[in-house]
PDB file of N, H, CA, C and O in Angstrom:
ATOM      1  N   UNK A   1     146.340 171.493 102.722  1.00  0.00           N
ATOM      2  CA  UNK A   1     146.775 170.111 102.813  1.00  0.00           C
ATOM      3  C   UNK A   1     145.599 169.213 102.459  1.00  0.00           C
ATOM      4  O   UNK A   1     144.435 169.252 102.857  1.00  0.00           O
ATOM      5  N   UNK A   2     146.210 168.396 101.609  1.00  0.00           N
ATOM      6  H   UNK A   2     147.156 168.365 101.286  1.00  0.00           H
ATOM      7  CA  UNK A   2     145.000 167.162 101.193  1.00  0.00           C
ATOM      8  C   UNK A   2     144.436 166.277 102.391  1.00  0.00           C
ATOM      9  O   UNK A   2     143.238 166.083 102.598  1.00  0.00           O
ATOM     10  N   UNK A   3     145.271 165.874 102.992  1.00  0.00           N
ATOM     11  H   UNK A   3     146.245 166.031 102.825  1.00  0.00           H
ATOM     12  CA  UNK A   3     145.031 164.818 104.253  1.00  0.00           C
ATOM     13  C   UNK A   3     144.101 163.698 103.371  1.00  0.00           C
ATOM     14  O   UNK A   3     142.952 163.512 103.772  1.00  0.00           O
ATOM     15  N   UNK A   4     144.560 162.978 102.223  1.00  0.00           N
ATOM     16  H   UNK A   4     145.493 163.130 101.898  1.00  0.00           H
ATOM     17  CA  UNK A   4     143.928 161.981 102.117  1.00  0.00           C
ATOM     18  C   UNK A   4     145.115 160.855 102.389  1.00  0.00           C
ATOM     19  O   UNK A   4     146.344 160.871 102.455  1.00  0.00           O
ATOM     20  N   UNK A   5     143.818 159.642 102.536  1.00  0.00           N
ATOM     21  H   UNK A   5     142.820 159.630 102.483  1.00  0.00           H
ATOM     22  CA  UNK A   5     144.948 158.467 102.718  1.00  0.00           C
ATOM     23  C   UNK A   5     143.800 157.524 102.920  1.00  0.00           C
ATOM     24  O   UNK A   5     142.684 157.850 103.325  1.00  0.00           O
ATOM     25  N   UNK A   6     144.251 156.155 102.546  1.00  0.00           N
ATOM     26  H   UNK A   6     145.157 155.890 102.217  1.00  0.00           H
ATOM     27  CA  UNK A   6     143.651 155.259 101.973  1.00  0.00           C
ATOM     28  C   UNK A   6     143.345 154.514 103.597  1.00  0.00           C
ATOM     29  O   UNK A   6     144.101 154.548 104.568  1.00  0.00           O
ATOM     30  N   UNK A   7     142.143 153.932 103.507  1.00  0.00           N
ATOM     31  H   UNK A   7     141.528 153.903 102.718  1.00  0.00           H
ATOM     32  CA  UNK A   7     142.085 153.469 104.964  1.00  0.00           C
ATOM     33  C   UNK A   7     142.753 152.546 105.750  1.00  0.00           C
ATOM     34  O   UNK A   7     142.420 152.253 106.898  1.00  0.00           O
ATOM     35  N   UNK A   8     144.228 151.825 104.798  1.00  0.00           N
ATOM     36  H   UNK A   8     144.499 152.064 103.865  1.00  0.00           H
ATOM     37  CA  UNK A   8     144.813 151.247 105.861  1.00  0.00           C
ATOM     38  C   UNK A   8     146.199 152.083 106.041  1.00  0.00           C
ATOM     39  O   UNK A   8     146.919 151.810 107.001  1.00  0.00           O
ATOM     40  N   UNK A   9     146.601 153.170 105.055  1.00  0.00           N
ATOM     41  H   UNK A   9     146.016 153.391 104.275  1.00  0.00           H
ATOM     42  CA  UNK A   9     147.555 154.440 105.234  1.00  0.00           C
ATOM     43  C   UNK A   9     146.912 155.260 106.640  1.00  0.00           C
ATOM     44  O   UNK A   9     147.601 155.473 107.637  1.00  0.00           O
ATOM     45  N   UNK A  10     146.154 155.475 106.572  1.00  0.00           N
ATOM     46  H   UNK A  10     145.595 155.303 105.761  1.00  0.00           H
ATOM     47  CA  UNK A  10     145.581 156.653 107.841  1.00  0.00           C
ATOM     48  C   UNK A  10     145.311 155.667 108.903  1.00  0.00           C
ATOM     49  O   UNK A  10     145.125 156.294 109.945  1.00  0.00           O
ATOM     50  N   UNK A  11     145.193 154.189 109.123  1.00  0.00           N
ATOM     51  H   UNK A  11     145.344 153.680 108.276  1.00  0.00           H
ATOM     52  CA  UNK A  11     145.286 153.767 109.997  1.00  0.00           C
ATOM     53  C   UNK A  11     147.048 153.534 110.480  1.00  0.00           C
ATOM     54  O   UNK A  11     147.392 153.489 111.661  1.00  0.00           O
ATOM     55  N   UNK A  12     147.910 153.420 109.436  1.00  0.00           N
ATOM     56  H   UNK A  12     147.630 153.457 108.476  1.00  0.00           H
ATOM     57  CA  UNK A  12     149.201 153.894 110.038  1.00  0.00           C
ATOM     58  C   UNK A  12     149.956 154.983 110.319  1.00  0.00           C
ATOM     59  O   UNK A  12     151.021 154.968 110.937  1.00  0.00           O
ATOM     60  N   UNK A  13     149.396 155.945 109.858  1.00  0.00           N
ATOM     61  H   UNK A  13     148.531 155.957 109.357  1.00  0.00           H
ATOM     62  CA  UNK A  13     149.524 157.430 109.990  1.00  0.00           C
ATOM     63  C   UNK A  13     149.511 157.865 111.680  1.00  0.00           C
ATOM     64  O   UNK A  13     150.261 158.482 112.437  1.00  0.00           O
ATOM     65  N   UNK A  14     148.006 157.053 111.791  1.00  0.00           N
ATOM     66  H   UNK A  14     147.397 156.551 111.176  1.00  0.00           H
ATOM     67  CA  UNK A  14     147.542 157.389 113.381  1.00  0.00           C
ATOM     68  C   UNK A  14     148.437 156.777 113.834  1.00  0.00           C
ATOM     69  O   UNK A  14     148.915 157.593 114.622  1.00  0.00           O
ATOM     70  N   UNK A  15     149.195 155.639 113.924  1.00  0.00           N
ATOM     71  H   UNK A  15     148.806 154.975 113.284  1.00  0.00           H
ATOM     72  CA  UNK A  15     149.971 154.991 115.036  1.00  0.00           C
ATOM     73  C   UNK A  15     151.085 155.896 115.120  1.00  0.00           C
ATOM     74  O   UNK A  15     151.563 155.891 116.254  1.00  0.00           O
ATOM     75  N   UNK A  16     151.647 156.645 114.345  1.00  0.00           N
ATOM     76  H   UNK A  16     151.258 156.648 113.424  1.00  0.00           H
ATOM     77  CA  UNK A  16     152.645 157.774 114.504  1.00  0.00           C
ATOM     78  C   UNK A  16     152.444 159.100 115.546  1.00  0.00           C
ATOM     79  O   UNK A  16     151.473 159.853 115.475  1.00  0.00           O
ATOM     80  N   UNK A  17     153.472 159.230 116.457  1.00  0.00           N
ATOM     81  H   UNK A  17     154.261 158.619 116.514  1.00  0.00           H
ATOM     82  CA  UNK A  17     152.948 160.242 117.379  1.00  0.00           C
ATOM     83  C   UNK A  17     152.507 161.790 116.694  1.00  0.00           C
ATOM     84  O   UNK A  17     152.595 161.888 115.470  1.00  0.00           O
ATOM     85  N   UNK A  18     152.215 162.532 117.188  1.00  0.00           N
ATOM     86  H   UNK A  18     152.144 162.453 118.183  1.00  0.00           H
ATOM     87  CA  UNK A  18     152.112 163.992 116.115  1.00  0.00           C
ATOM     88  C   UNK A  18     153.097 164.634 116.199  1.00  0.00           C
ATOM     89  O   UNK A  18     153.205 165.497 115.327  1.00  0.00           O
ATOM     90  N   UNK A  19     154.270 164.535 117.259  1.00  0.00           N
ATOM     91  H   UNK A  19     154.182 163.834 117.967  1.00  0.00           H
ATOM     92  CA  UNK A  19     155.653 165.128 117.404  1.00  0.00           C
ATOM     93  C   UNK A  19     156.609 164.485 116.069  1.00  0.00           C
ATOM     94  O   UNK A  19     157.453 165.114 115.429  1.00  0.00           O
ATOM     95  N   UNK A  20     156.077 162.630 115.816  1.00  0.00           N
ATOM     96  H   UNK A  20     155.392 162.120 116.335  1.00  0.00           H
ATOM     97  CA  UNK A  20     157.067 162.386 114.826  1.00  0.00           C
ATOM     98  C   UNK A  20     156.494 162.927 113.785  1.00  0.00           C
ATOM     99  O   UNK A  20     157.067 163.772 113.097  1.00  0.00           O
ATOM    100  N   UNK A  21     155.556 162.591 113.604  1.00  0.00           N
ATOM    101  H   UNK A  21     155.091 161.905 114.163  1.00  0.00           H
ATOM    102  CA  UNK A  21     154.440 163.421 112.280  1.00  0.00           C
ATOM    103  C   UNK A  21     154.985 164.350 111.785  1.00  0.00           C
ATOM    104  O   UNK A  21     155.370 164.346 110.616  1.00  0.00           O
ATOM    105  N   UNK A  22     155.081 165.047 112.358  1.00  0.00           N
ATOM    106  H   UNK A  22     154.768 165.051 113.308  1.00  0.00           H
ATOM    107  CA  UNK A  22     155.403 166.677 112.157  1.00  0.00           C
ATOM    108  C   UNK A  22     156.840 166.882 111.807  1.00  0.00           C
ATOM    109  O   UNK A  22     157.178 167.814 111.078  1.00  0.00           O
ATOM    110  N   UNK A  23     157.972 165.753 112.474  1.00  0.00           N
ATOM    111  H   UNK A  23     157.698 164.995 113.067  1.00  0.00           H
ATOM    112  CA  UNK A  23     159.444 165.701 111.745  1.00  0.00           C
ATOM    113  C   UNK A  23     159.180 165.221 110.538  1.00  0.00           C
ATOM    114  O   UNK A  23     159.716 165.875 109.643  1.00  0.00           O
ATOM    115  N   UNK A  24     158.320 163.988 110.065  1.00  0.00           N
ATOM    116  H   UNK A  24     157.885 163.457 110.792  1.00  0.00           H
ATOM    117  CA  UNK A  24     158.248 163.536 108.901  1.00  0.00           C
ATOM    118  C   UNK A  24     157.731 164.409 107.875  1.00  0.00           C
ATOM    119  O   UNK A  24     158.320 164.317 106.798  1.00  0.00           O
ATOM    120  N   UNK A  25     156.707 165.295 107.943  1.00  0.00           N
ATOM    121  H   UNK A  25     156.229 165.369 108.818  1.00  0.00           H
ATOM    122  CA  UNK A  25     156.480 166.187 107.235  1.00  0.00           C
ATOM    123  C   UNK A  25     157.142 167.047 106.987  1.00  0.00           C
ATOM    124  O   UNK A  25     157.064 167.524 105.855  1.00  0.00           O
ATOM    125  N   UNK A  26     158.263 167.712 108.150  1.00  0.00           N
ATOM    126  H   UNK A  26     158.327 167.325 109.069  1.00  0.00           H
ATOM    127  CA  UNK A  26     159.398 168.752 107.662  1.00  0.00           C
ATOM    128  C   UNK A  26     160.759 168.435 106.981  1.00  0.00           C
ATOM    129  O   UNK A  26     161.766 169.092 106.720  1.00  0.00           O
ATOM    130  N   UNK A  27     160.324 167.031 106.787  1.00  0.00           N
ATOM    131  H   UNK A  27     159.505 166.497 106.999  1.00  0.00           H
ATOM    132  CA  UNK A  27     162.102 166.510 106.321  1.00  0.00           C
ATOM    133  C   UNK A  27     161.961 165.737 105.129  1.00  0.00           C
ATOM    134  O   UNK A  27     162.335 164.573 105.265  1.00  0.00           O
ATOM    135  N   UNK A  28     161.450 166.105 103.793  1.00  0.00           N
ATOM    136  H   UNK A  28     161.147 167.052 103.683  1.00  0.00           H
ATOM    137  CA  UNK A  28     161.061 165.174 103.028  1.00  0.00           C
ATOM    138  C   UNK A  28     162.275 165.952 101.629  1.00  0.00           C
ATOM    139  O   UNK A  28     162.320 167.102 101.192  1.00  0.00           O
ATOM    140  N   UNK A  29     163.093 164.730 101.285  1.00  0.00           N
ATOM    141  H   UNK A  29     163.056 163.796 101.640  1.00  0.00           H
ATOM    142  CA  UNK A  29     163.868 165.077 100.279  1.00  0.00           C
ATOM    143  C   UNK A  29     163.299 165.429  98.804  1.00  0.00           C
ATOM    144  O   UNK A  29     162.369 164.704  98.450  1.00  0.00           O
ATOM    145  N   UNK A  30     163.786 166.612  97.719  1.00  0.00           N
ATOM    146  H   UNK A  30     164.541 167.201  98.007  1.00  0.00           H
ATOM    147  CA  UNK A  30     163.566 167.042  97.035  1.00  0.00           C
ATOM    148  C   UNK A  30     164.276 167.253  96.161  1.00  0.00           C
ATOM    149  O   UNK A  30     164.775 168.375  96.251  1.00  0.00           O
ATOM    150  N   UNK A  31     164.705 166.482  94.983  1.00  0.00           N
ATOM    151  H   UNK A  31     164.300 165.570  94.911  1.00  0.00           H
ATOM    152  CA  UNK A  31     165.566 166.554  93.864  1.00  0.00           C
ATOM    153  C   UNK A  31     165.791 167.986  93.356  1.00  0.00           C
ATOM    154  O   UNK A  31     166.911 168.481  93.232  1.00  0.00           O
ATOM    155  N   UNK A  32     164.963 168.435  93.151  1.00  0.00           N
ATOM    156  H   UNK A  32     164.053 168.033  93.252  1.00  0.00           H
ATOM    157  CA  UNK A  32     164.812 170.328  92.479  1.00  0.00           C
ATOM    158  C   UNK A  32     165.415 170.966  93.246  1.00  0.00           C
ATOM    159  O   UNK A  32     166.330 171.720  92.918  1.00  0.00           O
ATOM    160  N   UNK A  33     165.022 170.788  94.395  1.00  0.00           N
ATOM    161  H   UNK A  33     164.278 170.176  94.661  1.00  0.00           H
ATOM    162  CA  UNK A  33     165.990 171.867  95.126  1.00  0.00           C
ATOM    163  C   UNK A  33     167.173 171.533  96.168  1.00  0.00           C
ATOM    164  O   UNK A  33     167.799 172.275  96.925  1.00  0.00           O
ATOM    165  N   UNK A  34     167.264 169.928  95.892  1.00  0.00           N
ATOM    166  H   UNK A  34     166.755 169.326  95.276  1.00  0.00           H
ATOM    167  CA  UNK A  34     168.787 169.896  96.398  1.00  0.00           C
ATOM    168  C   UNK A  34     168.913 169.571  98.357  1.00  0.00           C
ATOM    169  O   UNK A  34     169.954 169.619  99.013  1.00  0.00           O
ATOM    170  N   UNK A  35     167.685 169.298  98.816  1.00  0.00           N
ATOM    171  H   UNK A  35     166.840 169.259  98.284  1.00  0.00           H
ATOM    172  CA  UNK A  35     167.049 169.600 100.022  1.00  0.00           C
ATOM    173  C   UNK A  35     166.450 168.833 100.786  1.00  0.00           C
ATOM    174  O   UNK A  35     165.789 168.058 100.095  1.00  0.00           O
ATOM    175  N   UNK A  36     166.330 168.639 101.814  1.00  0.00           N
ATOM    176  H   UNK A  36     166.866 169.268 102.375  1.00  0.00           H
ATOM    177  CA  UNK A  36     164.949 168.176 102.883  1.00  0.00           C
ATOM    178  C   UNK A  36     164.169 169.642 102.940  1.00  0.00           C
ATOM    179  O   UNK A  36     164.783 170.698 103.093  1.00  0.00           O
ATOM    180  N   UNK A  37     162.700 169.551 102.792  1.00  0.00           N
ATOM    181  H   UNK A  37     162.202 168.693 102.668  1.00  0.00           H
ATOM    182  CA  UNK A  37     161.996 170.808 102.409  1.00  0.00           C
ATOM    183  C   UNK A  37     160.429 169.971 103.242  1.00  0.00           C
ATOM    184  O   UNK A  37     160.217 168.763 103.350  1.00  0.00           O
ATOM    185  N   UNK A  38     159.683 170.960 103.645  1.00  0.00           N
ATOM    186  H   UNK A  38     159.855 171.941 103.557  1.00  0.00           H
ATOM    187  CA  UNK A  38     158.639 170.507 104.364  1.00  0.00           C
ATOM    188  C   UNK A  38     157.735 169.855 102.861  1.00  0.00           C
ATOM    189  O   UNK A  38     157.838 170.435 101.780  1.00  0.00           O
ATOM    190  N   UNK A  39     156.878 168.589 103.040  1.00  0.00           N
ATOM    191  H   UNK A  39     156.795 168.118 103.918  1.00  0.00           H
ATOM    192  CA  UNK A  39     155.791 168.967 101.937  1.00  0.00           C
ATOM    193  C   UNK A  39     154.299 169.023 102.556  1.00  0.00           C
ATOM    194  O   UNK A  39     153.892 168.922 103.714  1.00  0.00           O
ATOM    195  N   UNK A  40     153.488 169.274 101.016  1.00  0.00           N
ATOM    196  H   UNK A  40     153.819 169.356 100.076  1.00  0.00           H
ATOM    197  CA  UNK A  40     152.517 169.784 101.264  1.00  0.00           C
ATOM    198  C   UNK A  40     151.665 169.050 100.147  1.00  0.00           C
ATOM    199  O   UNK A  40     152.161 168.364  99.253  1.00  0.00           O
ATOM    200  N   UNK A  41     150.040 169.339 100.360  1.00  0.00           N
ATOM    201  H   UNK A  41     149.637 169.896 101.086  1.00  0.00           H
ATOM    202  CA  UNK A  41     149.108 168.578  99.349  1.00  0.00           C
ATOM    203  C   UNK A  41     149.521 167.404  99.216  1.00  0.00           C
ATOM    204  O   UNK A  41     149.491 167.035  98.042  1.00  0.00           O
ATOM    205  N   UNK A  42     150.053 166.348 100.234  1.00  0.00           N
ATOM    206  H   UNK A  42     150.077 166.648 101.187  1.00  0.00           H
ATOM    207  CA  UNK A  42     150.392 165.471 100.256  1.00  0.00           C
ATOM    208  C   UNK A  42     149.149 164.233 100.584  1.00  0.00           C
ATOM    209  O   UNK A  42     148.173 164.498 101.286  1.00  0.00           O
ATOM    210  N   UNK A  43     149.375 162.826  99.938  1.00  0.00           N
ATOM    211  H   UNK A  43     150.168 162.612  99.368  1.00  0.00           H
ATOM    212  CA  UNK A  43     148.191 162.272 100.308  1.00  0.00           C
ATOM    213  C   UNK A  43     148.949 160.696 100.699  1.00  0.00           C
ATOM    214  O   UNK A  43     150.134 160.597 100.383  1.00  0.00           O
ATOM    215  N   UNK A  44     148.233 159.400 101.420  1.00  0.00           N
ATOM    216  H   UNK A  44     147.270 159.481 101.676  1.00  0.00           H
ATOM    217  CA  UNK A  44     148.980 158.519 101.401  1.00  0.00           C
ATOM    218  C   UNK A  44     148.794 157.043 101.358  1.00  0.00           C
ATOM    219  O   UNK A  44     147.592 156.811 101.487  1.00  0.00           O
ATOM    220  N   UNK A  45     149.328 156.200 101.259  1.00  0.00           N
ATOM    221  H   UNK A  45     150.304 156.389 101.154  1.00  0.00           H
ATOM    222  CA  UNK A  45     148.662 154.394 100.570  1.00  0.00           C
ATOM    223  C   UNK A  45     149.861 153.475 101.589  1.00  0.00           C
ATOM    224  O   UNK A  45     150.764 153.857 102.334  1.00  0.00           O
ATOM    225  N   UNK A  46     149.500 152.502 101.310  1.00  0.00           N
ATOM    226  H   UNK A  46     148.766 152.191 100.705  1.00  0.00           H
ATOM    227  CA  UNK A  46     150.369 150.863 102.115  1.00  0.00           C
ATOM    228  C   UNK A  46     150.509 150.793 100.903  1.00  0.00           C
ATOM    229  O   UNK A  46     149.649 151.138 100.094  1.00  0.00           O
ATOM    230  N   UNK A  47     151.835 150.244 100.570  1.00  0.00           N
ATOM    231  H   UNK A  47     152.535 149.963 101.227  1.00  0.00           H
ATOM    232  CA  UNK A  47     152.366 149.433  99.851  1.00  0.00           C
ATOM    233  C   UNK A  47     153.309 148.614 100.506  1.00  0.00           C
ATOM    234  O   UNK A  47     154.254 149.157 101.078  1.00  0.00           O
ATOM    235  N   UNK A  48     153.170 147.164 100.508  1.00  0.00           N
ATOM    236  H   UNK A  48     152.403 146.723 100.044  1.00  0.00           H
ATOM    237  CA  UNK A  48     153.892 146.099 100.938  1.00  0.00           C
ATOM    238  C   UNK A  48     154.530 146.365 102.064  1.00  0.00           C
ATOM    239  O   UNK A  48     155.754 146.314 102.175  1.00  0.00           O
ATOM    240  N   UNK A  49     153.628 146.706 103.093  1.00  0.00           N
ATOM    241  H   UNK A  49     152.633 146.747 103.003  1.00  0.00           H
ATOM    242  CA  UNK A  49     153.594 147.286 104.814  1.00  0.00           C
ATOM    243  C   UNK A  49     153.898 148.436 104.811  1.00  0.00           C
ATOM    244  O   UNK A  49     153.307 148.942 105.765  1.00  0.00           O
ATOM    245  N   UNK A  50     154.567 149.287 104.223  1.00  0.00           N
ATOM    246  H   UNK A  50     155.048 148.877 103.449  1.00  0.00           H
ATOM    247  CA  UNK A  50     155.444 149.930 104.007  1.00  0.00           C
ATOM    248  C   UNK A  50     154.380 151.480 103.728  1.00  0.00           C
ATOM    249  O   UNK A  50     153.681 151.525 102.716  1.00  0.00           O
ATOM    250  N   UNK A  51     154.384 152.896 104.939  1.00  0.00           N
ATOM    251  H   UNK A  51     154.953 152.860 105.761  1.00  0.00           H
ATOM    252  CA  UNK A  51     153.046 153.597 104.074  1.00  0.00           C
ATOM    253  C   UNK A  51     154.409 154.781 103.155  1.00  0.00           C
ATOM    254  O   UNK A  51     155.511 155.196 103.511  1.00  0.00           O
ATOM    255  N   UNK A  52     153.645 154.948 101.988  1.00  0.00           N
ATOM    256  H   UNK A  52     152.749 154.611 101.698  1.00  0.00           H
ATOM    257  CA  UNK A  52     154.051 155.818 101.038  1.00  0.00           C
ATOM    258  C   UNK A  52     152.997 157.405 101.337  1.00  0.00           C
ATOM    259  O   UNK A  52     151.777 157.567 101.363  1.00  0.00           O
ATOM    260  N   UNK A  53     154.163 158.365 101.524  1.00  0.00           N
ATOM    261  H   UNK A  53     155.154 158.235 101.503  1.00  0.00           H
ATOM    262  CA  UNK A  53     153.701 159.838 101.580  1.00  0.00           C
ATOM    263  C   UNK A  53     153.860 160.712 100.152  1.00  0.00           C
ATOM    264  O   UNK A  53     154.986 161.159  99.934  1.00  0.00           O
ATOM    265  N   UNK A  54     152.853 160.971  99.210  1.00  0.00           N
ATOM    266  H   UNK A  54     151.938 160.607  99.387  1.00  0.00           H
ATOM    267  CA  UNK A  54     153.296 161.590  97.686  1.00  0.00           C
ATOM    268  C   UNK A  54     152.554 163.118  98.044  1.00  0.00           C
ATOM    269  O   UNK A  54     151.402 163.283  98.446  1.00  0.00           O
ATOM    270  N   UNK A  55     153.376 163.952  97.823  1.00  0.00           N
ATOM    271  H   UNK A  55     154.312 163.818  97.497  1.00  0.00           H
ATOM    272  CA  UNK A  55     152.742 165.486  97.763  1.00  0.00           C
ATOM    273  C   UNK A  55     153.567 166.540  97.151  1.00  0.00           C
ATOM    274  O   UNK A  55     154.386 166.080  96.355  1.00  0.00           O
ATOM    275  N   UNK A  56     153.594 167.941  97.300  1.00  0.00           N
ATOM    276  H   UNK A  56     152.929 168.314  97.947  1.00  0.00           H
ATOM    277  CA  UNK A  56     154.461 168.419  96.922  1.00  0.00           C
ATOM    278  C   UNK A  56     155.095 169.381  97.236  1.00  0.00           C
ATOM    279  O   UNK A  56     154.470 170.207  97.900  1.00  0.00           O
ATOM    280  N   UNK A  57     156.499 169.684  96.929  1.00  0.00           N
ATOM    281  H   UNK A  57     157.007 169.013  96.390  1.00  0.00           H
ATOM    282  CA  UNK A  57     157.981 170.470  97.662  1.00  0.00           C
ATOM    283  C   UNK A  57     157.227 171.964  98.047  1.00  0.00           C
ATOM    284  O   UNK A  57     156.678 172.674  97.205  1.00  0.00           O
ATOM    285  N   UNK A  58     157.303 172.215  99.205  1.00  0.00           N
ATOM    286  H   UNK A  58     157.749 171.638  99.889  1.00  0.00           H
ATOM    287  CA  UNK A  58     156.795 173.607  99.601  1.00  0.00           C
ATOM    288  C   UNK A  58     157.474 174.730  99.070  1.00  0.00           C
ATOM    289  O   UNK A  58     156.997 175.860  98.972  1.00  0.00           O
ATOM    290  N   UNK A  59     158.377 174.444  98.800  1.00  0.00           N
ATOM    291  H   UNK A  59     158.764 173.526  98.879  1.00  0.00           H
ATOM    292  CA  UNK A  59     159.324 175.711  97.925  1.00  0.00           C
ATOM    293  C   UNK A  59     159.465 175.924  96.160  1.00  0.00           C
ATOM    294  O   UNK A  59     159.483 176.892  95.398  1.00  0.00           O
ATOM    295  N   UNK A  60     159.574 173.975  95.981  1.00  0.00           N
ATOM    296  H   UNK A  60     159.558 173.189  96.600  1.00  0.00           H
ATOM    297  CA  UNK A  60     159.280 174.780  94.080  1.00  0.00           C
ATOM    298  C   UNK A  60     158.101 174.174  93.920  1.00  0.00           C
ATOM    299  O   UNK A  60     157.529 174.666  92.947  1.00  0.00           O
ATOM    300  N   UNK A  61     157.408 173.238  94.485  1.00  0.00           N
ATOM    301  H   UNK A  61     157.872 172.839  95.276  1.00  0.00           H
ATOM    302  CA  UNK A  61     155.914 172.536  94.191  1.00  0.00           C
ATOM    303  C   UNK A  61     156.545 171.652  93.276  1.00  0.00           C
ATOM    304  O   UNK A  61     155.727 171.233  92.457  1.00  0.00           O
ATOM    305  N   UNK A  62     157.466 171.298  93.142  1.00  0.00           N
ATOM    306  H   UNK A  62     158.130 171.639  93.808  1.00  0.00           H
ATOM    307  CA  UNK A  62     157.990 169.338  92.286  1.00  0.00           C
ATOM    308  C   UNK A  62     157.776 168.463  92.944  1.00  0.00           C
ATOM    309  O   UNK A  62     158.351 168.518  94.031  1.00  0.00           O
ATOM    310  N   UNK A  63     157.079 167.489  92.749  1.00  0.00           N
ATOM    311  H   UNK A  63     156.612 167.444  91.866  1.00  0.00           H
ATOM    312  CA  UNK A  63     156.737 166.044  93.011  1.00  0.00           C
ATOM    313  C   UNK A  63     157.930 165.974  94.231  1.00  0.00           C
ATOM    314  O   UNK A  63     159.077 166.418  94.286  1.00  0.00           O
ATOM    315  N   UNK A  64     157.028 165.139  95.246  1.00  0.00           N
ATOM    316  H   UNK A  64     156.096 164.778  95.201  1.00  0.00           H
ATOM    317  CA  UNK A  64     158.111 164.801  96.041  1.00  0.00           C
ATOM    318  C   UNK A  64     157.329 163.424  96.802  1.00  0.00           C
ATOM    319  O   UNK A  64     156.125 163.228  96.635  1.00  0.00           O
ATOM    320  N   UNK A  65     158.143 162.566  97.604  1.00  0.00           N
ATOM    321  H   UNK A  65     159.121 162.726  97.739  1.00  0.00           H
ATOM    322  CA  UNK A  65     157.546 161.245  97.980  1.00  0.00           C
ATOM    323  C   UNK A  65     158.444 160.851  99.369  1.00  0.00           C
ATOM    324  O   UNK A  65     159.630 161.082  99.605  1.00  0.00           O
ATOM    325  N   UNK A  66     157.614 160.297 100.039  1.00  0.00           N
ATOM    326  H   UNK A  66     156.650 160.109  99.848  1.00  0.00           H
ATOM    327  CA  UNK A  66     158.556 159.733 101.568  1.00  0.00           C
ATOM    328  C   UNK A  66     157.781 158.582 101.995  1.00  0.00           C
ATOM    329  O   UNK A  66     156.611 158.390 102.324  1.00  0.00           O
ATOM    330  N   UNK A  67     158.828 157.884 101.877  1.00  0.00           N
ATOM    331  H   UNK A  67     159.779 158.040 101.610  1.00  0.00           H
ATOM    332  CA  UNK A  67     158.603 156.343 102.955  1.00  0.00           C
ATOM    333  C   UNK A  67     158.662 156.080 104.060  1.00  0.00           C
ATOM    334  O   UNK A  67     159.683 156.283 104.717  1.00  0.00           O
ATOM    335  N   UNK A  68     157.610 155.576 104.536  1.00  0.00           N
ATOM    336  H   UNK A  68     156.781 155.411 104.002  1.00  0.00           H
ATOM    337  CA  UNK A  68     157.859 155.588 106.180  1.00  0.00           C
ATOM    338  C   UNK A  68     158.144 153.795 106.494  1.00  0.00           C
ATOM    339  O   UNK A  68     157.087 153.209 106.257  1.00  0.00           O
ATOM    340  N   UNK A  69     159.109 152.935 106.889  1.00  0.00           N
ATOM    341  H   UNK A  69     159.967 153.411 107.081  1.00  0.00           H
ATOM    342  CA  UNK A  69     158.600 151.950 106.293  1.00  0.00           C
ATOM    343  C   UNK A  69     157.772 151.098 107.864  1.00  0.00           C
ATOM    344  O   UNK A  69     157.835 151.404 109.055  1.00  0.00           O
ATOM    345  N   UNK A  70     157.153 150.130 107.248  1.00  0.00           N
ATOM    346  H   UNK A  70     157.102 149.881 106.281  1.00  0.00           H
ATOM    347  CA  UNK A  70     156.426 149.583 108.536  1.00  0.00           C
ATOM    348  C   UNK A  70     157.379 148.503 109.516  1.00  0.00           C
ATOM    349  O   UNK A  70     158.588 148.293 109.412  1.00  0.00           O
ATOM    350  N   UNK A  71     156.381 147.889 110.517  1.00  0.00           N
ATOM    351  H   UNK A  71     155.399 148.060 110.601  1.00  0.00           H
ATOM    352  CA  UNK A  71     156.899 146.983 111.061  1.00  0.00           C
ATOM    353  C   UNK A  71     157.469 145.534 110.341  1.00  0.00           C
ATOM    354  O   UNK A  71     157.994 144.664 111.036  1.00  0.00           O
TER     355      UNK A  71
END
């Protein structure tokens, strides 16, 4: 796992408990395979409050992306 993230992404990252964390990481939709699929090598940014998760599908490795959105 990359664990990068831009310093105001990982400052919203942290406000997430590690129980939700860990749903958000196992439930990330995947066009290729039709799925919610865990991802992986994932890294992450704020965009317009909003943090963006980009990494990729643990099963075929295709681009995959999840929004978490903010307050």
């Amino acid at each position: 796992m990359r664990d990068q993230f831009t310093p105001q992404a990982k400052l919203m990252w942290d406000a997430i408990s590690p129980q939700m964390q860990e749903k958000i990481l196992n439930n990330v939709w995947c066009v290729h395979c039709s799925k919610a699929i865990p991802i992986t090598d994932f890294e992450g940014h704020e965009e317009k409050g909003d943090l963006i998760l980009r990494g990729r599908c643990a099963i075929c490795g295709g681009k995959v992306a999840r929004l978490i959105e903010g307050d």
